[in-house]
C-alpha positions as CSV (number, residue, x, y, z in Angstrom):
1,X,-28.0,-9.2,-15.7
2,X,-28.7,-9.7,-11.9
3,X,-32.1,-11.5,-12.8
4,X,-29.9,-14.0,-15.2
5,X,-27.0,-14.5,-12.8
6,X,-29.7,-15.4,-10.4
7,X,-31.6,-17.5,-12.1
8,X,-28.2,-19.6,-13.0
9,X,-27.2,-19.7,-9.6
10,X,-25.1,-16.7,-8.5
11,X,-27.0,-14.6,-5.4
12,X,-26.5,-10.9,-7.0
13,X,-26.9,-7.5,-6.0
14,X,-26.5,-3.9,-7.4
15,X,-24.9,-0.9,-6.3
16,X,-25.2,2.3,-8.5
17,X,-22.9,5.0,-7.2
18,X,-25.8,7.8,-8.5
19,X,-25.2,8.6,-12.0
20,X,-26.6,12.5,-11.6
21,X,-24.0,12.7,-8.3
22,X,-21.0,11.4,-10.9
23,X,-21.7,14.5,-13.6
24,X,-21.1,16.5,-10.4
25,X,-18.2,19.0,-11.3
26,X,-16.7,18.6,-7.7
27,X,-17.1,14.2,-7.2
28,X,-13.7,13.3,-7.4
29,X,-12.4,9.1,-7.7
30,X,-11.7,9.3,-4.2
31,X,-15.0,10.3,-3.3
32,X,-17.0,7.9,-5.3
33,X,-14.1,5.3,-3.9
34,X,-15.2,6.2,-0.8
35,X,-18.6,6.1,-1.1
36,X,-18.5,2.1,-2.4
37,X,-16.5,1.1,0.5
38,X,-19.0,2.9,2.7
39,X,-21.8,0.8,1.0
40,X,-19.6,-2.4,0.9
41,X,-19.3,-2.0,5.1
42,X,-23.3,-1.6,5.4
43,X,-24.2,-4.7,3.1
44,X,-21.9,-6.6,5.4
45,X,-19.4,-7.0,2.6
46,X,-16.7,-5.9,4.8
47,X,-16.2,-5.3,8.5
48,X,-15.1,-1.6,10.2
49,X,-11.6,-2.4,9.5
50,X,-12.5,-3.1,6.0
51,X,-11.2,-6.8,6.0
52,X,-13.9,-9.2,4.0
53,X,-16.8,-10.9,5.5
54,X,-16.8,-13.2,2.3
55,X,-15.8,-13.9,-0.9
56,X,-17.5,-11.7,-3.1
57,X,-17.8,-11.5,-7.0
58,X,-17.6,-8.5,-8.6
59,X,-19.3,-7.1,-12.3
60,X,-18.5,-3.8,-13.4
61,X,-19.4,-1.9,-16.5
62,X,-17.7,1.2,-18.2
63,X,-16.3,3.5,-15.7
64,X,-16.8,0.9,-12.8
65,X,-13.5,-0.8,-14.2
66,X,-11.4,2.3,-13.0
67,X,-13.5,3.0,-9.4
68,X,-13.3,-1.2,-8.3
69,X,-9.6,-0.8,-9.2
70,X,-8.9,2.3,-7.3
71,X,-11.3,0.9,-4.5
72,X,-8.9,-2.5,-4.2
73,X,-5.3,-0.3,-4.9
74,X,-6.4,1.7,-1.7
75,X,-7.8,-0.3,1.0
76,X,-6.3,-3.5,0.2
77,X,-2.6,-3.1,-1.9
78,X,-0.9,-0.2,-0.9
79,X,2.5,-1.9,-0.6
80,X,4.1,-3.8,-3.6
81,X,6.0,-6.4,-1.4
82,X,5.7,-9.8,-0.7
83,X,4.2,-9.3,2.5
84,X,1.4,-6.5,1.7
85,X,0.4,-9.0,-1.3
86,X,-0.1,-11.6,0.9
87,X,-1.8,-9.2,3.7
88,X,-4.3,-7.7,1.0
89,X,-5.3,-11.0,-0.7
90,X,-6.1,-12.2,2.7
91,X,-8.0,-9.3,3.8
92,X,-10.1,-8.4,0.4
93,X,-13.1,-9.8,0.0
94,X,-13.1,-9.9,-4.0
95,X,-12.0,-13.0,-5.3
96,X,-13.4,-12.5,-9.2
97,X,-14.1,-9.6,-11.3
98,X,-16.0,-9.8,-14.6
99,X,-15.7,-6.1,-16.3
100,X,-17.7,-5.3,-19.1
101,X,-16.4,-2.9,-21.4
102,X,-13.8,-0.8,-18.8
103,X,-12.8,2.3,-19.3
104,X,-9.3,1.3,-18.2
105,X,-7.1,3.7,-20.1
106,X,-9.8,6.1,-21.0
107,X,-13.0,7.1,-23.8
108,X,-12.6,9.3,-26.3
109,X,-15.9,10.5,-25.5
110,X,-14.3,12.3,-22.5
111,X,-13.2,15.3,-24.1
112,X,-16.5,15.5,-25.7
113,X,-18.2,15.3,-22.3
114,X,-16.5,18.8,-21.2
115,X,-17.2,20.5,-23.9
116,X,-20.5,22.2,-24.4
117,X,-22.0,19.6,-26.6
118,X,-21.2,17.3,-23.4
119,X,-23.2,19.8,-21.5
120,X,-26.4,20.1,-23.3
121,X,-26.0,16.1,-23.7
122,X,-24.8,14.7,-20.5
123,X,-25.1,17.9,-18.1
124,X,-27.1,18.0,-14.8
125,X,-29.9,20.1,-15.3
126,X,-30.7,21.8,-12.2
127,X,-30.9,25.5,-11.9
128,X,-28.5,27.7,-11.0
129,X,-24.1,27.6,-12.0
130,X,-24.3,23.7,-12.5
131,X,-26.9,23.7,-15.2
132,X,-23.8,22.5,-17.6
133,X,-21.5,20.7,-14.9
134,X,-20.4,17.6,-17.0
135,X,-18.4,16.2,-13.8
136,X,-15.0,17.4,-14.6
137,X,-13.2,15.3,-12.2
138,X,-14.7,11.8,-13.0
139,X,-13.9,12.8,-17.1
140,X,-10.5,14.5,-16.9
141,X,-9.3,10.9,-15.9
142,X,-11.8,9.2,-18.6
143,X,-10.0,11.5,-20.8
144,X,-7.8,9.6,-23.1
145,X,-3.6,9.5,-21.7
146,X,-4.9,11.3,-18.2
147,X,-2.7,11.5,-15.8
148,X,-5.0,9.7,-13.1
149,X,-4.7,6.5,-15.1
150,X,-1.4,6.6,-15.6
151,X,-1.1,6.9,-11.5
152,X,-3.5,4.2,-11.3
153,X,-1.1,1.7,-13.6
154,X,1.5,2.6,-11.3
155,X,-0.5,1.9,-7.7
156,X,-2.4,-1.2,-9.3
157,X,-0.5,-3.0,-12.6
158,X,3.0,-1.8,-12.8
159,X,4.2,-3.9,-10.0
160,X,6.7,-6.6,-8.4
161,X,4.2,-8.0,-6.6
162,X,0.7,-7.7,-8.9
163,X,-2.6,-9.4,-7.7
164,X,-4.6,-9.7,-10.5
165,X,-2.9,-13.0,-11.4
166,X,-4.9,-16.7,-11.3
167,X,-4.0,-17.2,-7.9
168,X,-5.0,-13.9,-6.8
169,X,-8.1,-11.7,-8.1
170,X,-8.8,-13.0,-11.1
171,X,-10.0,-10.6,-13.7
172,X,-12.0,-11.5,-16.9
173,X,-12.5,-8.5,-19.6
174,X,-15.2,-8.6,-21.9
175,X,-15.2,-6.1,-24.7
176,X,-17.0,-5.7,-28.2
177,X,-15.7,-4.8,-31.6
178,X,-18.7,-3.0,-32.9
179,X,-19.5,0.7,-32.8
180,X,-22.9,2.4,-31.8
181,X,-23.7,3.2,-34.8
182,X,-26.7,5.5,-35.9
183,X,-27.5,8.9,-34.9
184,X,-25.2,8.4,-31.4
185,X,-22.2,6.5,-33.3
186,X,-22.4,9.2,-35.8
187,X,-20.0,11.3,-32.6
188,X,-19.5,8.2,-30.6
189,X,-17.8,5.9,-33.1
190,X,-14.1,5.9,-33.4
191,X,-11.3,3.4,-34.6
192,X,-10.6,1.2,-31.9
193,X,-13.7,1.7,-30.2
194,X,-17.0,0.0,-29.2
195,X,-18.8,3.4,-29.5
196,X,-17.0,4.6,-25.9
197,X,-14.1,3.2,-24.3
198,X,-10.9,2.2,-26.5
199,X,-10.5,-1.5,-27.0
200,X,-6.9,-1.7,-26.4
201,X,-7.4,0.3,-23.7
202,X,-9.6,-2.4,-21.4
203,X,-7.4,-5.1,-21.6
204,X,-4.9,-4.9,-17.7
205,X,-1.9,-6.7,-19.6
206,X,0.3,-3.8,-19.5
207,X,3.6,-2.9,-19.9
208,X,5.8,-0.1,-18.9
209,X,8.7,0.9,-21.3
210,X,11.5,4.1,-19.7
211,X,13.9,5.4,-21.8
212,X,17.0,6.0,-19.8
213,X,19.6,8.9,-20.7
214,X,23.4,8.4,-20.7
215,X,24.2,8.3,-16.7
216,X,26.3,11.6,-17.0
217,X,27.0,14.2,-19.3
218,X,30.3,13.6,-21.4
219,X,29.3,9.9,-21.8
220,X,28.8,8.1,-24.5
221,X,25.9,9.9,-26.3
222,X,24.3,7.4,-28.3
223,X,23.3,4.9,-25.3
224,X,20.3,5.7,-24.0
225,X,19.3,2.6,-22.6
226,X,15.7,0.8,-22.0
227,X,14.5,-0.4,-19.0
228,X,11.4,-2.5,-18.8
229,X,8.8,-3.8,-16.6
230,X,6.8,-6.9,-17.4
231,X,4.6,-7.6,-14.4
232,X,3.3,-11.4,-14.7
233,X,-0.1,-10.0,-15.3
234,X,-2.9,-12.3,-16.1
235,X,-6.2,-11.3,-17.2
236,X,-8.4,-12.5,-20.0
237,X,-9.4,-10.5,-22.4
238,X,-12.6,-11.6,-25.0
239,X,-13.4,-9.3,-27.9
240,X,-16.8,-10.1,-29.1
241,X,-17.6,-9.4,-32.5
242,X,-21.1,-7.6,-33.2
243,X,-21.5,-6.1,-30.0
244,X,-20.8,-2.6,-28.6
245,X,-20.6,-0.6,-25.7
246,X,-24.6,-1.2,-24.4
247,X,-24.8,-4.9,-25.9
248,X,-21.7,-6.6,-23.7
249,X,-24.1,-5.6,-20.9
250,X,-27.1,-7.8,-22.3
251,X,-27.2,-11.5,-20.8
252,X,-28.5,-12.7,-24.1
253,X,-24.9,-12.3,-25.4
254,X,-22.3,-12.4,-23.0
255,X,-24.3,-13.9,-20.1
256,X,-22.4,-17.8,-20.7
257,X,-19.1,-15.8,-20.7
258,X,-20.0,-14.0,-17.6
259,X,-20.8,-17.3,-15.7
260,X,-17.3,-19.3,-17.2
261,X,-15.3,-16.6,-15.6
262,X,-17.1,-16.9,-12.6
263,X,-16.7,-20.4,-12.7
264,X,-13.3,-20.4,-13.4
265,X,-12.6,-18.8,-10.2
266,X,-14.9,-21.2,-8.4
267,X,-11.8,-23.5,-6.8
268,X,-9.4,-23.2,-4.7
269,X,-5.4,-23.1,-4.6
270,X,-3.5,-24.2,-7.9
271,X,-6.7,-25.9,-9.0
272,X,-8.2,-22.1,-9.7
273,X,-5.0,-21.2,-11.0
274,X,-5.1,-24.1,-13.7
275,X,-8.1,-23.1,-14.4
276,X,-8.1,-20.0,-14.8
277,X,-5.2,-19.8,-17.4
278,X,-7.3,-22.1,-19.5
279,X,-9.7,-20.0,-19.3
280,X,-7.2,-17.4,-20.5
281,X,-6.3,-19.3,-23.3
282,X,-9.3,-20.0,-24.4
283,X,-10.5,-16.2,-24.5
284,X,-8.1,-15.2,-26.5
285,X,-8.3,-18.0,-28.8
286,X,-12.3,-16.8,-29.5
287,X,-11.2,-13.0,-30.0
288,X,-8.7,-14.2,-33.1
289,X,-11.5,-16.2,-34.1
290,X,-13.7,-13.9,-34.4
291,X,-11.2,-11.1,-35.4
292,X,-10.7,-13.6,-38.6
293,X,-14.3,-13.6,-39.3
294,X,-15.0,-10.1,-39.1
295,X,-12.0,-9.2,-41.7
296,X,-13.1,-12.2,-43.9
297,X,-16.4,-10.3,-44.1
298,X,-17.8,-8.9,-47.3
299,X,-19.0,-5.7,-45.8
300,X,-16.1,-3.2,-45.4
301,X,-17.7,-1.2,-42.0
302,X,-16.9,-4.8,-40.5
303,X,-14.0,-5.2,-42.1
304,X,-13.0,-2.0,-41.2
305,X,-13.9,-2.8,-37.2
306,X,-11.8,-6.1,-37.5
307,X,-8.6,-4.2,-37.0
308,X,-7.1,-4.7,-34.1
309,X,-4.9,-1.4,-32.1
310,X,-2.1,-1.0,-30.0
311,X,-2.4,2.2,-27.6
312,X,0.7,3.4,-26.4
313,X,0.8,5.9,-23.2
314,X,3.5,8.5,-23.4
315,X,5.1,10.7,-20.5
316,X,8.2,13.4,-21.1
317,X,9.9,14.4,-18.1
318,X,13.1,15.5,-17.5
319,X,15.5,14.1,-14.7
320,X,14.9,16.2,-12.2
321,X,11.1,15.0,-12.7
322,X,9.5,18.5,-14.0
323,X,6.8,17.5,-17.0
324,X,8.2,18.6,-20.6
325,X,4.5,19.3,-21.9
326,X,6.1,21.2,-25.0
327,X,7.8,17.6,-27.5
328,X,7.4,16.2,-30.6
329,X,7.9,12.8,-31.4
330,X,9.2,12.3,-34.8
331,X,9.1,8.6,-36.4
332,X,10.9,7.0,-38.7
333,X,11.9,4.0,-41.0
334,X,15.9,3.3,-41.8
335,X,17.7,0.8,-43.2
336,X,19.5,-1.1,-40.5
337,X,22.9,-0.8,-42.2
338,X,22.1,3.2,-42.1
339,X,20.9,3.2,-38.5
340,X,23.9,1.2,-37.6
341,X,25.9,3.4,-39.3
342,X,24.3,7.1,-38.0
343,X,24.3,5.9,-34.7
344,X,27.8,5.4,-34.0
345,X,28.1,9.0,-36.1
346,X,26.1,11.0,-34.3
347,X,27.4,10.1,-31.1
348,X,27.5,13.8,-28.9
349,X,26.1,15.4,-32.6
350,X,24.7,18.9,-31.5
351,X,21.8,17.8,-34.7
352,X,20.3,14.6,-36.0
353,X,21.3,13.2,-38.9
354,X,19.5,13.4,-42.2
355,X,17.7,10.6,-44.4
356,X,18.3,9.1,-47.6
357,X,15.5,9.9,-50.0
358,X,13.6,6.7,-50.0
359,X,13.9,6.7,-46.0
360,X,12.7,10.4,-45.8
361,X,9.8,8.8,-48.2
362,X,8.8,6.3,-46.0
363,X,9.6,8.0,-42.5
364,X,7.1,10.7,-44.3
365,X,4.3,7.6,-44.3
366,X,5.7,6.4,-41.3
367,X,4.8,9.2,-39.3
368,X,1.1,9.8,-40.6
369,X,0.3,5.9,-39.2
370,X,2.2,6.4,-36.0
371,X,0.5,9.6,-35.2
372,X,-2.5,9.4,-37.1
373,X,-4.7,9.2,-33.6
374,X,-2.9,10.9,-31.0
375,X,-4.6,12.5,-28.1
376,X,-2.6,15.0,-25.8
377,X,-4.2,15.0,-22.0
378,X,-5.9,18.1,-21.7
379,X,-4.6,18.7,-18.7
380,X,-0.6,18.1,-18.6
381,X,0.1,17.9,-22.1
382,X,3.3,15.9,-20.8
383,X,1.0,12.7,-21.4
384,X,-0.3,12.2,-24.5
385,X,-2.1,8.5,-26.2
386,X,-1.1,7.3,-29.6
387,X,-3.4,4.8,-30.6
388,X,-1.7,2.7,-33.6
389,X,-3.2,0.1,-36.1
390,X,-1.1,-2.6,-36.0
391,X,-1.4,-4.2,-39.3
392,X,-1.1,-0.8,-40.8
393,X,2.0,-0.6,-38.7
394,X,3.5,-4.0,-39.5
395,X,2.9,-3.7,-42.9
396,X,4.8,-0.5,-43.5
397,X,8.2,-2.0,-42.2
398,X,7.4,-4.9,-44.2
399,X,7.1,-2.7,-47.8
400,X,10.0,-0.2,-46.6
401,X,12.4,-3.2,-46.3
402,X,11.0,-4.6,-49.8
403,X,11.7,-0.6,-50.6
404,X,14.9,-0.4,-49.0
405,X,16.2,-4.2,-50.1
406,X,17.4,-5.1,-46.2
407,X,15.9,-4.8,-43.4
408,X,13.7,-1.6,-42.4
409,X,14.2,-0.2,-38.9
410,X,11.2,0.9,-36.8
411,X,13.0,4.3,-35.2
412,X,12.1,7.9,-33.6
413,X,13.5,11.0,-32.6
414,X,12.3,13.3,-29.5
415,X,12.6,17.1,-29.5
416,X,12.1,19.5,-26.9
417,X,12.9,23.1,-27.0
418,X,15.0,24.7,-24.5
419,X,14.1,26.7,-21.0
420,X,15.9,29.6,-22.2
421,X,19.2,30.9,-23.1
422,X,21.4,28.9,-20.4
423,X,19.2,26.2,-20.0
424,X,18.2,23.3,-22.0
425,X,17.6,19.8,-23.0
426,X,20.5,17.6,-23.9
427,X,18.8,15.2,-26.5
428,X,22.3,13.9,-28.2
429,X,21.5,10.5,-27.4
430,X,17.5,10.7,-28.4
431,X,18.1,11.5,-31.8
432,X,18.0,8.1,-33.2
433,X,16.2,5.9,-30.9
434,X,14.9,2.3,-32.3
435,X,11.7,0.6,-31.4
436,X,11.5,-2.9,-32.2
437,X,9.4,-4.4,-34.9
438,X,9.7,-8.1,-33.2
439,X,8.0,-10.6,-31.4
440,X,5.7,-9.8,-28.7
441,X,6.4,-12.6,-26.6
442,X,9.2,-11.3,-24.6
443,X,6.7,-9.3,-23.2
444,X,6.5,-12.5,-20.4
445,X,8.4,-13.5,-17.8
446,X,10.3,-12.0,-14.5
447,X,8.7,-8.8,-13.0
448,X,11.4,-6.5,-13.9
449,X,14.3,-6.6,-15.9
450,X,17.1,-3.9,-16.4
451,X,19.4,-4.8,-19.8
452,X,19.7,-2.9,-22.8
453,X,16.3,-4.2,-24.8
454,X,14.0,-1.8,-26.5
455,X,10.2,-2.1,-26.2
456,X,8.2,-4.3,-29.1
457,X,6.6,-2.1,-31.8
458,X,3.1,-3.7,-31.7
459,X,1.4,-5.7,-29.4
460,X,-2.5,-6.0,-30.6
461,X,-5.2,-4.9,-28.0
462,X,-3.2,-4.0,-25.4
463,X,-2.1,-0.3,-23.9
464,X,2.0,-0.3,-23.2
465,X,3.1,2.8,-21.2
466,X,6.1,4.9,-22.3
467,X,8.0,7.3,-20.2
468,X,11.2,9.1,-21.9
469,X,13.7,11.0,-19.4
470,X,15.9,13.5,-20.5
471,X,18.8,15.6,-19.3
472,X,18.4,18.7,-18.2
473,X,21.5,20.8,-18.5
474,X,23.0,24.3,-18.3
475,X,25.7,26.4,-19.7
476,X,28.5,28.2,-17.7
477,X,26.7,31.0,-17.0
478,X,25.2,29.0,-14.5
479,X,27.0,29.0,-11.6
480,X,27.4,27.9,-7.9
481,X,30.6,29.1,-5.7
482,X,31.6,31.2,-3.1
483,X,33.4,34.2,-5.4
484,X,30.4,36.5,-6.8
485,X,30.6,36.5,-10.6
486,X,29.4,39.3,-13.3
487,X,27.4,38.2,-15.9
488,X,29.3,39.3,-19.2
């Protein structure tokens, strides 16, 4: 890729962070963070105060995606306010970044990678206690839902003031459709997948969805309430069909896309910003195109690789903050005059209410899409990924409202067990919570909004974080005063 980009124009260079020093089991993101801005400052990339020397490109590959992130949310953005936006932009030397196949949101080769298949695979072989180090670090936050990319989001995407926008860093994704295949996709290849990273998981359009309990115990039970942050993200996102994880790398196929996202940041002012939404546009146009094809195919592997996935990122905490690894989400399909209807019934219900058979039928099918794929973090099982196939997902509202005769509603229920016997969850108000099967185009517009709208049900090839609060509450037996009590 550097001899092409050269050869077309573009003066390139390559920095490799030392692949045996990333398997180390004690390299952390920081470190290797720390270690590119140390090579940045003595290629004259940046000065000792870290401000650019230059406009500089950027091209990153797999992993790279999460370290040239981290990198910029560190030295350059760590204030989301007017002023540090415009203070970073004007500091940081990157203008462009083309990443190729980013592990954004995670691989699910990750967990793979600490186990000891990973080992014997991917391990640094040197003598001695690291003979099997995997570089735990570096792939607890490649693991699928991890918390570090979920802390990430928050530092880099989930913003007021967000930079990767055209007038800012502009940021062009390129991603195949197309697994490893052979003897290395035969445990590299999974649904949603280019053999490695998740596909919905590289695109930066995110969104963050919290699910709000009642403001205090007593009220009215059955309004939890959605908030919702839409940052005015724009990135372009290209899914190429044929290619995988090692071909998006390979100038023979993705070398022209490479230089028209550079070239769309080429300009200056709202001339870049023009035309770098058209450029936008025009990626997204070519990954439904070629989406079509592959599902018009008369093979069924590609058939089967033209479906496109939503991942959703989940986190259960309760109010006071404390992680609730130990929940189960329960979906379900109901017919709206029923949800209507149980909603206003259950309201500060110590149970949830039950289902009509042909609801319990499809909330049964319901479930099995919805949670077909779900990967809790290994580490804080309070973060879990759900990875869901969207036209698997549409469809099944579609033929539970041919089913039910009106119109199906997309719905789930949380449950968490208590602490003990005086203190537990209050989950009145989450036992009937609806997720909606509309449009995905509210997801636009101001950077945060606080009304009572629930989150859209599918939105292909993207990753939309979820966070669920609930109250934590305590019976009379525990007590605060001045007058000693005696426990019964």
């Amino acid at each position: 890729l550097k001899e092409f980009l050269e050869a077309h124009g573009h003066p390139a260079d390559g920095i490799y962070y030392g692949d045996w020093l990333s398997r180390e089991d004690n390299i952390s993101y920081d470190d290797v963070v720390a270690a590119l801005n140390r090579e940045f400052h003595a290629r004259g990339f940046i000065d000792a105060d870290n401000a650019g020397l230059g406009d500089l490109d950027v091209i990153v590959h797999s992993t790279g995606g999460l370290i040239i992130r981290h990198w910029l949310a560190r030295y350059y953005f760590q204030h989301d306010s007017a002023a540090g936006l415009k203070a970073g932009l004007a500091r940081c030397p990157v203008r462009n970044i083309v990443m190729l196949a980013p592990a954004n949101f995670g691989s699910p080769l990750a967990a793979m990678g600490k186990s000891w298949v990973g080992g014997i695979v991917k391990g640094t072989h040197q003598l001695g206690m690291h003979f099997f180090a995997t570089g735990r670090q570096i792939l607890n936050g490649l693991e699928l839902g991890s918390e570090y990319q979920w802390a990430l989001a928050h530092r880099d995407l989930i913003r007021t003031h967000p930079y990767f926008v055209a007038g800012g860093i502009q940021v062009s994704v390129l991603v195949g459709m197309t697994g490893l295949g052979g003897i290395a996709g035969f445990f590299a290849d999974k649904a949603g997948s280019d053999g490695t990273v998740v596909i919905a998981g590289t695109n930066l359009n995110s969104i963050e969805y919290r699910l709000l309990p009642p403001p205090a115990l007593g009220a009215d039970q059955s309004q939890s309430s959605w908030e919702y942050v839409c940052p005015p993200l724009e990135v372009a996102h290209r899914v190429f069909r044929g290619l995988n994880h090692h071909s998006i790398t390979d100038p023979a196929n993705t070398g022209p896309a490479v230089l028209d996202a550079l070239a769309a940041g080429a300009g200056t002012g709202p001339a870049r910003a023009s035309a770098f939404q058209a450029h936008v546009r025009k990626l997204a146009a070519d990954t439904r195109a070629d989406y079509e094809a592959q599902r018009a195919s008369g093979n069924d592997a590609d058939r089967r690789t033209g479906t496109a996935y939503q991942q959703y990122l989940v986190h259960v905490r309760d109010e006071p903050g404390l992680a609730l690894q130990d929940f189960t989400l329960e979906f379900l399909l109901l017919r709206r005059s029923r949800f209507e209807a149980l909603v206003a019934g259950s309201k500060g219900q110590p149970a949830p209410p039950t289902l009509l058979p042909d609801e319990q039928v499809a909330s049964v099918e319901f479930q099995k899409l919805m949670t077909r794929d779900v990967h809790p973090y290994s580490q804080n099982r309070a973060y879990r990924s759900f990875l869901i196939d969207v036209a698997s997902a549409r469809l099944a509202v579609e033929s539970a409202a041919k089913l039910f005769k009106e119109e199906a509603v997309p719905a789930f229920r949380l449950y968490v067990p208590g602490v003990d016997d005086h203190i537990y969850y209050d989950l009145r108000s989450l036992h009937i919570v609806e997720l909606d099967a509309g449009s995905a185009g509210a997801v636009s517009g101001r950077a945060s909004r606080k009304r009572p709208r629930r989150p859209d049900f599918v939105h292909a090839n993207t990753t939309t974080l979820l966070e669920l609060l609930v109250r934590r509450a305590s019976e009379d037996t525990v007590w605060v005063g001045l007058t000693p009590h005696q426990h019964p």
